[in-house]
N, C-alpha and C positions, 0 to 999 in steps of 0.2 A: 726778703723781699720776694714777696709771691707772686707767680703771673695772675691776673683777672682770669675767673673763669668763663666771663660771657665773650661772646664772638664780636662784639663791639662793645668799644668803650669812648661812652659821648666824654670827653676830657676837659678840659681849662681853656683857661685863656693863651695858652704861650704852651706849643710843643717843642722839643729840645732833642735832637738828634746828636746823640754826641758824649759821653761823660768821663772826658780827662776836665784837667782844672777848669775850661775856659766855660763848659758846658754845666760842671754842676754848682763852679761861682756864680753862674746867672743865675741856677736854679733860685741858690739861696737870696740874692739880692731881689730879686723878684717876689718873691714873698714877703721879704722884707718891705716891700714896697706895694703889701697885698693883693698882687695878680699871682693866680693861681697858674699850677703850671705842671707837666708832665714832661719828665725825662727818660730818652729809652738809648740804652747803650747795646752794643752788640753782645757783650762779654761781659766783664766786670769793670765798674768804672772804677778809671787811673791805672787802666791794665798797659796803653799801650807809651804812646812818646811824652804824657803826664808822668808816670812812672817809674820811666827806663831812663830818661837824662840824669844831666850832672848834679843838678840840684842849686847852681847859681842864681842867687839871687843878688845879681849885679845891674849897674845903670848907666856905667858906662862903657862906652864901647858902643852904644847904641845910636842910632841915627840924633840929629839936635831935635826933630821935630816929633820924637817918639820920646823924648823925656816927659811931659807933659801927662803922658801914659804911663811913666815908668815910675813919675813921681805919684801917681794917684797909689799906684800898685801900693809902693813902698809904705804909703799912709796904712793900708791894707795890712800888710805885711807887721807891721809894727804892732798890732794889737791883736792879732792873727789868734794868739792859745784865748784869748776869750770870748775874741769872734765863732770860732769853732768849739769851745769849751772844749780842749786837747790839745797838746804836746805835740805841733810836726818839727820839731828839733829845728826851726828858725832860730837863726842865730847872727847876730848884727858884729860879726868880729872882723867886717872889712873884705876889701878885695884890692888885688892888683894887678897892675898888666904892664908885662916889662917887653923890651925889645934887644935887640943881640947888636955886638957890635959889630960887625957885617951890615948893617939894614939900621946905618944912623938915622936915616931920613924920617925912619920910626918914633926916633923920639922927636923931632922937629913938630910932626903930626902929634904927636904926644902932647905937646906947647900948645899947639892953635886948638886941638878940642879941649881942654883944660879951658884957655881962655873963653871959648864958646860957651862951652859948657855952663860957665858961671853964673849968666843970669838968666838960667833955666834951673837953677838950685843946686847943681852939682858941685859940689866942690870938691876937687882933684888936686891931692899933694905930690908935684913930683921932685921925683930923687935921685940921685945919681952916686956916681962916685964912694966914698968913705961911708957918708951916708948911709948907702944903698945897703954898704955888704954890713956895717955897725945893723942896723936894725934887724934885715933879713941874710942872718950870715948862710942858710943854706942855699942861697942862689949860687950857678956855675958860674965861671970867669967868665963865660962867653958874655953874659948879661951885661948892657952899657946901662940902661935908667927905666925907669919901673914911674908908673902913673897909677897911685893908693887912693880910692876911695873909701875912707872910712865908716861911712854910713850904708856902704851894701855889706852883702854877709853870701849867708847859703841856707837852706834847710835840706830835709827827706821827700822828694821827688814822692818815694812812695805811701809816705803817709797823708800827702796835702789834699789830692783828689775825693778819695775816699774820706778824709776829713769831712770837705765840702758837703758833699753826700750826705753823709748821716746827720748833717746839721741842717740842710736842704729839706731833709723828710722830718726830722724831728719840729720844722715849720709850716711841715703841712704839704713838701712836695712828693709827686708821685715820680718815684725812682723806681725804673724799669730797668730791672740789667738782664741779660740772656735775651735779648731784643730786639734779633736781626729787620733791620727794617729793609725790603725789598721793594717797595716803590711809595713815590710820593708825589701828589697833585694838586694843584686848588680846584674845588670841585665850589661854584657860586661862593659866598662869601668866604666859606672854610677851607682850610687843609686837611685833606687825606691824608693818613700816613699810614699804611700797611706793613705787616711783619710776615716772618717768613711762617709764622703757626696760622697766621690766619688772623691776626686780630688787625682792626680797625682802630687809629685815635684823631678825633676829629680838632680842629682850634682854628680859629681865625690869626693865629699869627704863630708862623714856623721859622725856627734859629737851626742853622745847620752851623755845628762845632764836631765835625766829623774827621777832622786833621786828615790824615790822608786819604781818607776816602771822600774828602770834601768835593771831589771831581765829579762824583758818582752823582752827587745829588743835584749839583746845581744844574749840573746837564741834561737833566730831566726838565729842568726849569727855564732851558734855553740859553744858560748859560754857562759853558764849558770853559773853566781855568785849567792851564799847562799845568798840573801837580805830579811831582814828582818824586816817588817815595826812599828814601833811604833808613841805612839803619847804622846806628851812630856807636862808634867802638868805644866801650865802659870797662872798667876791669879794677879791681878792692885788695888791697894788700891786707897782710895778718896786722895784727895791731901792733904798734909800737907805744910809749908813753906819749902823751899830746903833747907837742910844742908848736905849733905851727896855728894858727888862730886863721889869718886869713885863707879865701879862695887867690889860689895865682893861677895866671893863663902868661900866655905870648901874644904878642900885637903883631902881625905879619901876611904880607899877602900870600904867603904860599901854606896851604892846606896843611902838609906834610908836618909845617912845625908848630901847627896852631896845637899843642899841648894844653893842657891844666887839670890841677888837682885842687884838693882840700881833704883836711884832716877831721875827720867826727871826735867828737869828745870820747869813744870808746877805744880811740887808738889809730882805729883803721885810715889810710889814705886811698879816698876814692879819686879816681884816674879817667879821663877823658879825652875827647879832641882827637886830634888828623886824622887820617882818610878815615872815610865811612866806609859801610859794607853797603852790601844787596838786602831790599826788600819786596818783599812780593804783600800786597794788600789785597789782592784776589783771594789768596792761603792764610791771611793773617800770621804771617813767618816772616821773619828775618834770619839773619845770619852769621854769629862771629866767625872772621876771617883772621885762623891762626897769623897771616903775614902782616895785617893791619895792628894785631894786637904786636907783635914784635918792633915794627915800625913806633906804635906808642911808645912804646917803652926804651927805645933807643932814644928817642926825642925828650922824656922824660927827664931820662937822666943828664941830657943835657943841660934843662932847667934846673936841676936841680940833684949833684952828681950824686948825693947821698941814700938818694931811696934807690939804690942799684942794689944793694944789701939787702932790701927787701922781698919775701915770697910775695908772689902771687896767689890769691884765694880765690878767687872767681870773675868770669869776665862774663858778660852779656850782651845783649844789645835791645833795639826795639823798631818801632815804623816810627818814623818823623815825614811830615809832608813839607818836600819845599817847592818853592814859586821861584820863576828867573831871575825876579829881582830881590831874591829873599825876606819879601815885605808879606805881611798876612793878609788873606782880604776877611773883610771888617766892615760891618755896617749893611745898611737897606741894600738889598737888591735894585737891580737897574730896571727890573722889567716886572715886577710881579709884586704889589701890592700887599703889606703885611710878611713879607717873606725876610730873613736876615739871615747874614753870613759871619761864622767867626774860624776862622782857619788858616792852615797852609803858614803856620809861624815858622818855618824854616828852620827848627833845632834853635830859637830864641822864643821860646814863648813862657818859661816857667816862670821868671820875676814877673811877666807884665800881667798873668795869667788871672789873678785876684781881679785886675782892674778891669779889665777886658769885658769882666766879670760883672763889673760894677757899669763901665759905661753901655753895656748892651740891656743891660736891666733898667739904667736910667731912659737909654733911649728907646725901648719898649714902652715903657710904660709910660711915659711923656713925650715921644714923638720927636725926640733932640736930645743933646750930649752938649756938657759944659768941657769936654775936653777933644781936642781936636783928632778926628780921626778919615778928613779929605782923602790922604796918603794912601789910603787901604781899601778904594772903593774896586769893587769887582768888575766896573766899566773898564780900567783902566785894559782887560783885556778882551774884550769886546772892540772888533774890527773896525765895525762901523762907529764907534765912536771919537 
């Protein structure tokens, strides 16, 4: 993907600042739905919080009024290797989210979203007891009852983005990566969007899917959201033989023990959750913090005492953008005409990531969205409103 050589480039209909999933799922859907469109990423898209999470592709545990999004996703998700003609190692083998027996209340809440849940299409088996430890005998004593969704799963964080991408361009979109963009304005009906080489891309209608830099731009546009960047502790054990099919987490208010893992078909168990590190989005760096990664893994084996036996192979991290109330903002700007937002998903954006995808290219190109996304308007941090 070469840069243009002219000093301006008159563009498409639809500019796209941004290419982890959320940025070059529009790409694709948008084309699909024949508005042309150009996408320009800093680096390489799916380099940075598309790439570097856990890989969950789960639905519950999410807000009740965000399933409606998470269900569209999962449509997505389901038919995904032909969507993209390739293999992101999507895999429907389930998830669950247990609570400790310390923090009954847990599963009580476990009951009422179950119940909730249901006639938003979730259905949640939960289990306790004999049960519990008969099905999943690697869980710890400490575990009381576990809440199984069978119909979510996980895939490859790092292959889904770039996925997007080459299927985006192979329909005709322009994917721009090495593409710092340094300022952006509406100049009479169009968008300006300038890079830091000098080039110009012009469009009547601009989507900022910039994750944590999403701050940078809307505040250009007069509209500045509280984003605030972290970098999320990840770390890969050697392989062992597969036994373990679903994703498991912890359901718990306290940070420290929100754990989870999942097992790849090649062996390895990838490792996630509690505290985060530092990231700096000015340097494009984050940071693993040897004590966060200790902390994992004590908490780990909590869940689950028997991957204590296991090496560690490598630990990482990435930039995630989150917002106060860890909701994304989403949808038309409050103040600027043709302008949209998709960001700030707060280390939850990889399952709904496809749909996000899909309702911002529906609501581009038709003006409206068949699934509900009020919850995520960017006024809500807007003063005067």
């Amino acid at each position: 993907m070469t840069a243009p050589t002219t000093s301006r480039v008159q563009a498409s209909d639809v500019l796209i600042i941004g290419g982890g999933i959320m940025g070059c799922s529009t790409a694709l859907f948008l084309r699909q739905r024949g508005v042309s469109v150009t996408l320009l990423e800093t680096d390489l898209v799916g380099r940075q919080a598309s790439g570097t999470n856990f890989g969950n592709v789960r639905r519950q545990g999410r807000p009740l009024y965000q399933l409606p999004l998470a269900n569209r996703a999962i449509d997505i998700w389901r038919r995904m290797d032909a969507l993209l003609d390739e293999d992101v190692e999507y895999r429907q083998r389930g998830h669950i989210r247990v609570c400790y027996r310390d923090r009954p209340e847990m599963a009580e809440r476990m009951e009422t979203y179950a119940a909730e849940a249901r006639p938003a299409g979730l259905d949640l088996e939960l289990i306790s007891g004999n049960a519990l430890r008969d099905r999943f005998p690697f869980l710890g004593p400490e575990v009381l009852a576990g809440s199984y969704s069978a119909q979510d799963g996980h895939a490859n964080p790092r292959l889904v983005a770039p996925a997007f991408a080459r299927a985006a361009r192979r329909a005709g979109a322009a994917i721009q990566e090495n593409t710092r963009v340094t300022h952006a304005a509406k100049v009479g009906e169009d968008f300006e969007v300038e890079s830091q080489d000098g080039r110009v891309f012009r469009a009547p209608i601009l989507l900022v899917t910039a994750g944590a830099w999403g701050n940078q731009l809307s505040a250009q546009f007069g509209e500045p959201v509280p984003v605030t960047a972290r970098g999320p502790t990840m770390s890969v054990t050697e392989p062992v033989p597969y036994a373990i099919p679903p994703s498991v987490g912890v359901m718990t208010p306290d940070e420290v023990e929100t754990v989870y893992f999942r097992q790849v078909e090649r062996g390895n168990l990838v490792i996630g959750g509690s505290t985060r590190g530092p990231a700096h989005p000015e340097l494009y760096r984050s940071y693993v913090m040897p004590r966060n990664t200790l902390s994992q893994l004590r908490q780990i084996q909590r869940l689950a005492p028997a991957l204590r036996r296991l090496n560690i192979i490598r630990v990482w991290t990435g930039i995630e953008g989150y917002l106060p109330d860890s909701l994304p903002v989403m949808g038309p700007s409050g103040r600027v005409s043709g302008l949209h937002y998709a960001f700030g998903f707060s280390g939850s954006g990889f399952q709904i990531g496809p749909g996000v995808g899909d309702v911002m290219a529906e609501l581009i190109a038709t003006g409206a969205t068949t699934t509900p996304i009020d919850a995520y308007t960017i006024n809500r941090f807007q003063g005067d409103d």
